[in-house]
C-alpha positions in Angstrom: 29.7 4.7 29.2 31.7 6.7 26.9 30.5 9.6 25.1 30.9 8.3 21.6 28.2 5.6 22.5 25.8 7.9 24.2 23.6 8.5 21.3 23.6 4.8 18.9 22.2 3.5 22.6 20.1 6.3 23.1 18.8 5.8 19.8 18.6 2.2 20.3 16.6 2.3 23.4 14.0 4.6 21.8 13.8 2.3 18.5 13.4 -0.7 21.7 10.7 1.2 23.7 8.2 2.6 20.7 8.0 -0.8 19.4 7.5 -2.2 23.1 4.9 0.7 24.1 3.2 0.0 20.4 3.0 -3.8 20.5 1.3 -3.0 24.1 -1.1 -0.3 22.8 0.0 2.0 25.1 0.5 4.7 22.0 -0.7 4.3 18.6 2.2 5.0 16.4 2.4 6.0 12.8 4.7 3.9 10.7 4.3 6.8 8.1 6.3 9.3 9.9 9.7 7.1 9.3 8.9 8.3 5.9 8.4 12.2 6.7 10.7 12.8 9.3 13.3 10.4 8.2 16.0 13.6 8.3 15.7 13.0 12.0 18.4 11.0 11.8 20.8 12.7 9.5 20.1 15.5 12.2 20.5 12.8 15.6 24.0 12.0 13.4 25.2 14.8 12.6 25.1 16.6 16.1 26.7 13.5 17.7 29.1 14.1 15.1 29.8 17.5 15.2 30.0 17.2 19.6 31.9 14.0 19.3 35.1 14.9 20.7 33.5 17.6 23.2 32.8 15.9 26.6 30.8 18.5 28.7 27.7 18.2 30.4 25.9 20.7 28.2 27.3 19.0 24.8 25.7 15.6 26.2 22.4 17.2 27.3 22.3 18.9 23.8 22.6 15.5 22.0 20.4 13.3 24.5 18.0 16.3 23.8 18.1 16.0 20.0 17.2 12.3 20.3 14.8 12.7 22.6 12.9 15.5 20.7 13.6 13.7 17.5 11.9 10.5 18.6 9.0 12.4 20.4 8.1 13.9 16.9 8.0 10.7 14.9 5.9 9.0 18.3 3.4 11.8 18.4 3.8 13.8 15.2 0.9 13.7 13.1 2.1 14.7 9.0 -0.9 13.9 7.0 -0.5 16.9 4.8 2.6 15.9 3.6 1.8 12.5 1.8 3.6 10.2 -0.8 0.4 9.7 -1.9 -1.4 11.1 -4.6 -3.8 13.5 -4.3 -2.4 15.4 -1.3 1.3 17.1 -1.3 3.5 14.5 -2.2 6.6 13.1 -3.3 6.1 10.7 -6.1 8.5 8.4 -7.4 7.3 7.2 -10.8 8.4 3.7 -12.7 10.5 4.0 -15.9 9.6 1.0 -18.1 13.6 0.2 -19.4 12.3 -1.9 -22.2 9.5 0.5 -23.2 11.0 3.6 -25.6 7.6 4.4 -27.0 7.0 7.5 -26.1 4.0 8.0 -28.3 0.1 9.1 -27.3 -1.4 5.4 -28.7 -2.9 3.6 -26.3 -2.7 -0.7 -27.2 -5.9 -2.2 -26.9 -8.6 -4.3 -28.5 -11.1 -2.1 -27.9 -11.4 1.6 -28.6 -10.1 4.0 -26.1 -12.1 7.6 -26.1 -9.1 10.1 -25.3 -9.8 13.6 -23.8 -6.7 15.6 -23.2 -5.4 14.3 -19.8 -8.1 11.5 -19.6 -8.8 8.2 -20.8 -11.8 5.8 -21.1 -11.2 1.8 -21.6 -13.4 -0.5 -22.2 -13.6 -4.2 -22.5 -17.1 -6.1 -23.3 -18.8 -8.5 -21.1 -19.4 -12.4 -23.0 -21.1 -14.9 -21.5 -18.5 -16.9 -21.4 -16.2 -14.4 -19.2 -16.6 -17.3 -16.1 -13.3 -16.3 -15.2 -11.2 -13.3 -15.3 -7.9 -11.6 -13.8 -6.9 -8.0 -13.4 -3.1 -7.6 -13.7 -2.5 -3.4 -12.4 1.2 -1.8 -12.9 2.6 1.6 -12.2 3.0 3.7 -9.2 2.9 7.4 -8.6 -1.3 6.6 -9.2 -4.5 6.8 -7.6 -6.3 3.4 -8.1 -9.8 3.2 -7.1 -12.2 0.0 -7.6 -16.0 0.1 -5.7 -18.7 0.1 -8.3 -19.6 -2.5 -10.9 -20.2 -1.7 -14.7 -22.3 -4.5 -17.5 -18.8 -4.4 -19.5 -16.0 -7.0 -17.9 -14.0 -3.4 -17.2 -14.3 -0.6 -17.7 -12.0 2.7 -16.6 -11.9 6.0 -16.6 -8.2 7.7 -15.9 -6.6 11.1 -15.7 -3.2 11.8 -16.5 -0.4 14.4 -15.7 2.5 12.4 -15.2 3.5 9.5 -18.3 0.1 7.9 -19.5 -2.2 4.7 -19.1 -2.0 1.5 -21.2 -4.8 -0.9 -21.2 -4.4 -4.7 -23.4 -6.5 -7.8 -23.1 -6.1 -11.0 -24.0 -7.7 -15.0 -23.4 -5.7 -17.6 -21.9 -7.5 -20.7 -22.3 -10.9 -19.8 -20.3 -9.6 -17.0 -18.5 -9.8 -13.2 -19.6 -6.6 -11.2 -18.4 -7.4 -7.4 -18.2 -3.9 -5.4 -18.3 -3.7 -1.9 -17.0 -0.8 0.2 -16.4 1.3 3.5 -16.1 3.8 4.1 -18.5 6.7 6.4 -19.0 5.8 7.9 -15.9 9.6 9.6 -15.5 11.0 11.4 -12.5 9.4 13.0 -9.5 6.4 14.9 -9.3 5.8 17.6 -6.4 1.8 18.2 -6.6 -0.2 20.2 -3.9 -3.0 20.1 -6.3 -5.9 17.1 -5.6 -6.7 18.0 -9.3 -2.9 17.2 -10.7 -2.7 13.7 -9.9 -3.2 10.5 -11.6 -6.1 8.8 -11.0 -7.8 5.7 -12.3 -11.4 4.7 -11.7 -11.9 0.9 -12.2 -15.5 -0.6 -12.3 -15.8 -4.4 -13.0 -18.4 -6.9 -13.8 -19.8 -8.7 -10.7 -20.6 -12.4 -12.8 -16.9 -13.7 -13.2 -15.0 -15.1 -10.4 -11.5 -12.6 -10.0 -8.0 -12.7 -9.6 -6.5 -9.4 -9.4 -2.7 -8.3 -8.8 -1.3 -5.2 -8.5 2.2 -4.3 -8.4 2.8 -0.6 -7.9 5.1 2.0 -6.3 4.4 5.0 -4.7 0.5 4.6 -4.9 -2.7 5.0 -2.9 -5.3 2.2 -3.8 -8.9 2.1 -2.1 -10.7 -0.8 -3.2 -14.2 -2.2 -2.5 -14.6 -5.5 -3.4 -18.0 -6.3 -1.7 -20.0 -6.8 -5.2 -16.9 -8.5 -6.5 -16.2 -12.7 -6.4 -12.9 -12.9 -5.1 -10.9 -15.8 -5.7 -7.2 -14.4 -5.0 -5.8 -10.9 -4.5 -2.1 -10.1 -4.5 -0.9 -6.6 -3.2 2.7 -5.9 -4.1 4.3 -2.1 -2.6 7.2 0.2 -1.9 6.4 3.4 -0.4 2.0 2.4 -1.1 -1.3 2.9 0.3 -3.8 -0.1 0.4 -7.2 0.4 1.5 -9.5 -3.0 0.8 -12.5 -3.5 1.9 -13.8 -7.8 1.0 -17.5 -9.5 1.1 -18.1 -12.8 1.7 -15.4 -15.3 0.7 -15.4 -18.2 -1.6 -14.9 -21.3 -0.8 -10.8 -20.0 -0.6 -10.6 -16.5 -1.1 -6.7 -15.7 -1.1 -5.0 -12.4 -0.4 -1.1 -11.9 -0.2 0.3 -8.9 0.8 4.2 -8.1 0.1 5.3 -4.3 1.0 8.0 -2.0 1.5 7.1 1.0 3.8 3.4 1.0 3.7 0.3 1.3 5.4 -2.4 -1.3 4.6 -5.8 -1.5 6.1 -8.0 -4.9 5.2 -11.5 -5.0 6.3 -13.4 -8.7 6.3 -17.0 -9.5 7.3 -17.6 -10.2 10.6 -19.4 -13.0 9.7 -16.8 -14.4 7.6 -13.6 -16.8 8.5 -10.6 -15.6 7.9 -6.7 -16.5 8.6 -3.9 -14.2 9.0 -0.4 -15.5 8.9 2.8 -12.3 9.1 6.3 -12.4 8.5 6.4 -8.8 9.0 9.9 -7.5 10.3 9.7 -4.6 12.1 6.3 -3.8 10.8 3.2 -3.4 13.4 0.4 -5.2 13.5 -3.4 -5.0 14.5 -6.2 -7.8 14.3 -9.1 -6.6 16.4 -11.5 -9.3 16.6 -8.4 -12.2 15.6 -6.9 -15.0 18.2 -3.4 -15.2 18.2 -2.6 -18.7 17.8 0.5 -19.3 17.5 4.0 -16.8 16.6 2.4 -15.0 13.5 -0.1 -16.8 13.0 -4.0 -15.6 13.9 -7.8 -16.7 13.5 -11.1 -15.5 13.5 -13.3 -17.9 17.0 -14.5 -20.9 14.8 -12.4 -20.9 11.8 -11.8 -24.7 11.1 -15.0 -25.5 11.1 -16.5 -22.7 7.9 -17.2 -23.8 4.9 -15.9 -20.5 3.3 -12.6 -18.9 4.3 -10.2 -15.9 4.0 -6.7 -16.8 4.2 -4.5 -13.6 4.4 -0.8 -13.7 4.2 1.1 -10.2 4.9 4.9 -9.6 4.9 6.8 -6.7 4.6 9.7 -4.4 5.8 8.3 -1.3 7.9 4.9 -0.8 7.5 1.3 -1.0 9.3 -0.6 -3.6 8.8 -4.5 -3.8 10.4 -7.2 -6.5 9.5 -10.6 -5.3 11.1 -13.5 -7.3 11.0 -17.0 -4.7 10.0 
């Protein structure tokens, strides 16, 4: 083999056996650390680079070594300190709104909003005839947390740093939609304080039957939905953080999944059936308690013949996806 194709091979092999050794469980690796320690490579590519026209033993050993050292720190590095996410010391990428040039402190909504420098309260009141309702959430660079319920059909409570939230409302025929987003939320933000992030509390009435979708960026999102009717959820992420936890289904509860590079952990009942279908590139994948039916395609024993089912669909680029049944 020539020199100049010692390393893309070497390289190759590694990218060959961690997703071998990982789809095998024999090591548990962290999707994550693509993200951190993606200068690996500019490092793997710039040595072979610099060494390309030197063919000694010790130039190949020093360039072998780099990919091997490089790839043993992205296999068993561990880099939760340094997060995209909120909250911890992180990199955020925040969404410009290009058709939004209000750059003003008024929030839109029906309902009054209670501003208290750096924090917001919305509210939206519970009717009887709120039967049906969907939550639409936009905006990355955010903290979005959903586990307890309120008597008013929403209700949050936000802090801001970085841009600032909007809530609006509106009826379409017999459904409430409940808009919340971050706006003008410019640039990137380097925070190492817990206290200097974004955050947004969300508690929700448990009578209406809900449709919520959220479409974010670089975001962390822990949701409980166990007190919560769930007729379909849609998770839409770049660089994101999705932490659900579901109760018992409907008689379809839906959830579609469509990320970038992204970790996203879904817990369902053990009690409950549930369907999994992946188109997942080169992400992983872990269904404890699942059986694999067919290419992509898995099911909790005694699916077909519940009355009430979870139908999951996940895709994405490079992340980690795990279902686990509690």
């Amino acid at each position: 083999m020539k020199n100049d194709k010692l390393v893309p091979g070497a390289i190759l092999v590694c990218i060959g056996a961690i997703f071998l050794l990982n789809n095998f469980g024999y090591i548990d690796f962290h999707w994550m650390n693509i993200i951190h320690l993606w200068p690996i490579f500019l490092i793997m590519g710039g040595v072979n680079l610099v060494f390309a026209g030197n063919r000694s033993a010790w130039a190949t050993i020093l360039k072998l070594s780099v990919v091997i050292l490089g790839f043993g720190l992205l296999i068993f590095g561990h880099f939760e300190r340094y997060s995209f996410w909120p909250g911890k010391y992180n990199f955020q990428y925040n969404d410009k709104d290009d058709d939004d040039d209000d750059d003003s402190d008024t929030t839109s909504t029906d309902h009054g909003v209670v501003k208290l420098e750096g924090s917001s309260v919305f509210n939206k009141d519970y009717t009887p005839d709120a039967k049906l309702a969907r939550l639409n959430i936009n905006g990355g660079g955010t903290t979005y947390t959903l586990n307890d319920t309120t008597s008013q059909l929403f209700k949050a409570e936000t802090k801001e740093f970085y841009g600032k939230y909007e809530f609006t409302s509106n009826k379409e025929d017999s459904v409430y939609v409940l808009n919340l987003r971050m706006k003008n939320n410019k640039g990137w933000h380097f925070n190492s304080d817990d206290n200097k992030a974004n955050q947004a509390d969300i508690k929700l009435n448990p009578n209406p039957v809900w449709d919520i979708n959220v479409e974010t960026g670089a975001t962390k999102l822990d949701f409980d939905l166990t007190k919560f009717k769930i007729k379909n959820l849609t998770l839409k992420g770049g660089a994101a953080s999705f932490d659900i936890k579901l109760g018992n289904p409907l008689a379809s509860t839906n959830v579609e999944v469509a990320t970038g590079v992204s970790e996203v952990n879904i817990n369902v009942p053990t009690g409950a059936a549930c369907s999994i279908r992946t188109n997942s590139g080169l992400s992983s994948n872990e269904f404890a308690g699942f059986d694999k039916k067919d290419d992509g395609r898995y099911e909790t024993p005694g699916f077909d013949a519940a009355k009430n089912k979870i139908y999951i669909h996940m895709s994405g680029g490079v992340s980690d996806f795990k279902v686990n049944r509690y």
